[in-house]
C-alpha positions, 0 to 999 in steps of 0.5 A, a space after each residue: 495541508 495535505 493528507 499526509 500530514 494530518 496524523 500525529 507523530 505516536 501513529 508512526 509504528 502502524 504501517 510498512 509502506 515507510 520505515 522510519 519515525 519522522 516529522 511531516 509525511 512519513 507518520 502519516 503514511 505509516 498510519 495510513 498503511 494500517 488504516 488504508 489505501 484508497 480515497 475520494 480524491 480520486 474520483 474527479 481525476 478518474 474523469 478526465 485522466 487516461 490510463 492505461 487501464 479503465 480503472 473502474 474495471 481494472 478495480 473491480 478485477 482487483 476486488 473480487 477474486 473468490 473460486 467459490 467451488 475452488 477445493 482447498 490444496 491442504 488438509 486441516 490441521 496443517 502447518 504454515 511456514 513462511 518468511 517473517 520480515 521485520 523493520 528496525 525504524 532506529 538502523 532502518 534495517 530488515 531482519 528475516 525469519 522463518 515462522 511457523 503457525 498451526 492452524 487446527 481447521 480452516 478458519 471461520 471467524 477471521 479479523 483483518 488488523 491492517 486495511 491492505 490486510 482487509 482489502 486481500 482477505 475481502 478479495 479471496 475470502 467469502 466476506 461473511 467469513 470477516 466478522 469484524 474490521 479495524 473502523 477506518 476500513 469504513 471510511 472511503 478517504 482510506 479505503 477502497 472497499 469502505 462503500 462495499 463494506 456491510 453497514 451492520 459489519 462491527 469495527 474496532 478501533 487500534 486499541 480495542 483488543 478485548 473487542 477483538 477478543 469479544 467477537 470470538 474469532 479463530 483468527 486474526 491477521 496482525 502486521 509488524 506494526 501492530 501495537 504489542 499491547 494489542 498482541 499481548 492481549 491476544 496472546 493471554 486470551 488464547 485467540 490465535 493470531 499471526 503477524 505478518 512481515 514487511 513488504 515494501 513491492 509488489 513482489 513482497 505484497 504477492 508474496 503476503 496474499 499467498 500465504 493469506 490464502 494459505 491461512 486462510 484456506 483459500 489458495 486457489 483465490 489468492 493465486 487468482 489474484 496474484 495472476 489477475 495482479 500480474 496480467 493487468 501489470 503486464 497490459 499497463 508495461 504494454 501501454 507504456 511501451 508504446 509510449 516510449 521512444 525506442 532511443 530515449 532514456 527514462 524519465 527521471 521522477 521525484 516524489 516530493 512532499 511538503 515537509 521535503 521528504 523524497 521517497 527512496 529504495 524499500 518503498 512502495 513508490 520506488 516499486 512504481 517507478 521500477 515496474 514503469 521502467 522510469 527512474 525514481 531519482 531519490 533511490 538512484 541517489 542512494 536514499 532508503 524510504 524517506 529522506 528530507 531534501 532541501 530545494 537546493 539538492 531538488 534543483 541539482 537533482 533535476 527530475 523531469 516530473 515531480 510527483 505531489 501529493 494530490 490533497 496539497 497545493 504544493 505543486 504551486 509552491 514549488 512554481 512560485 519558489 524563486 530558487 527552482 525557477 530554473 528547475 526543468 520540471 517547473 518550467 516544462 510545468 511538470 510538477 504533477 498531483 497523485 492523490 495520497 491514497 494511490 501512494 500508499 498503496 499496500 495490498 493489490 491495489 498497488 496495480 492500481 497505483 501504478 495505472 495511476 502513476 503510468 497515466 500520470 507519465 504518459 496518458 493524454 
């Protein structure tokens, strides 16, 4: 079975990758964006599959962003202002917002909740400023810093909030999703803590890693690393072009799981397809975040590859199934397996995500 669908249903409010409570993938990714981005899948894919960029090189790009020397832009105390997103899982609407946060002096002591939270704060921040982090950051089948993470660095888990308030930090950054028991008790300890939005692109992710660097006293870092996100985004479209006949019309894609959800518009995976310029032919079909479709509209939609997860044996189901056999990704043999944790990109390492799915279109 594949990784996807290994969580239970109550984890569904724990991630913004997907916004909507259901059966199959969509709970497992919503708990796999609080917990993680990464895992061991891909180490023998990495082997034998050309991307558009060494990917060993293009993560440790994406891993270490610090400016030692670099000087804070704003003084202490100051005031943060910045635009708080929020999903409604029941309309499957965004609502918007202008908070504010007072931050006294630059903070010391900092607890990341989410992993992809984890994984910025570890990028633009000296690490021994992180004093504890959620226990799956730990764990290599989520994370993408689990090997890098000091053994002796404390954890907690989803519910440990008096843990949390035990290690004495001066900040913690939580998301939307986090459990609002957890919040409460924050707030009732008087530890200070800022919730961050969704975000479902890169555009919105960049966004969250500069106002991280701005909580954090670190803007310098976090524009290094928006910038180094952006280059290294800019020499993959470079690759693909290449790739690309000048008169050919983009490759139409699907993502596919399992439980027959497709990913549409708001989701990180649609964001893959538009910065490859390929067609992501759930979000052209009009369907936002995760839908389930049946074989019969995967056979009228006709995608020229289909994407699955890696963890799974559903690329040979969908071979073997009678009613595809005339699918055109089926008999060209182009149903295609990204491992999970390159799908639920929700940090930096969505670069990453994208180098992967590039080299899944055009590599070798």
């Amino acid at each position: 079975m594949s990784a996807l669908k290994r969580f239970p249903r109550n984890m569904a409010f724990r991630c913004c990758f997907t916004v909507n409570p259901c059966y199959g993938l969509l709970p497992a990714i919503l708990c796999l964006l609080l917990f993680g981005s990464t895992g061991l899948a891909a180490e023998g894919q990495r082997r034998i599959r050309q991307f558009p960029l060494e990917m060993d090189a293009l993560m440790g790009a994406l891993t270490d962003a610090h400016l030692p020397d670099a000087c804070c832009r704003e003084a202490y105390p100051k005031v943060v202002r910045y635009r708080y997103q929020s999903f409604d899982f029941a309309t499957d609407r965004i609502g918007e917002e202008t908070r504010t946060v007072r931050l006294a002096r630059q903070p010391r002591r900092v607890i990341p909740q989410a992993i992809g939270i984890t994984e910025i704060v570890w990028a633009i921040m000296p690490r021994d400023r992180i004093i504890a982090v959620h226990k799956s950051c730990k764990d290599p089948r989520f994370s993408f810093i689990a090997k890098s993470l000091p053994a002796k660095l404390p954890t907690y888990g989803t519910e440990d909030a008096e843990i949390v308030i035990g290690f004495k930090p001066d900040l913690v950054l939580t998301s939307f999703y986090s459990n609002e028991n957890f919040l409460r008790q924050l707030q009732v300890a008087r530890v200070p803590a800022v919730r961050l939005g969704f975000f479902g692109d890169l555009q919105a992710i960049e966004e969250q890693i500069l106002l991280i660097g701005r909580l954090v006293g670190e803007e310098p870092s976090a524009k290094r690393l928006v910038d180094t996100m952006e280059a290294k985004l800019r020499q993959i479209q470079a690759f693909v072009r290449t790739r690309k006949p000048a008169d050919s019309r983009p490759l139409t894609v699907l993502f596919y799981d399992n439980m027959g959800y497709v990913a549409g518009s708001g989701t990180t995976f649609d964001s893959m397809c538009r910065l490859l310029g390929v067609t992501n032919l759930a979000a052209e079909r009009g369907l936002k975040y995760f839908k389930q479709i049946d074989y019969e509209t995967l056979l009228k939609w006709n995608p020229d590859i289909i994407i699955v997860p890696e963890e799974s044996t559903f690329d040979q189901q969908l071979y073997n199934q009678p009613i595809l056999a005339t699918a055109k990704a089926v008999q060209q043999r182009n149903i295609r397996k990204m491992p999970s944790v390159y799908l639920l990109s929700a940090s930096q390492y969505l670069v990453a995500s994208v180098n992967y799915l590039a080299g899944l279109l055009y590599g070798q």
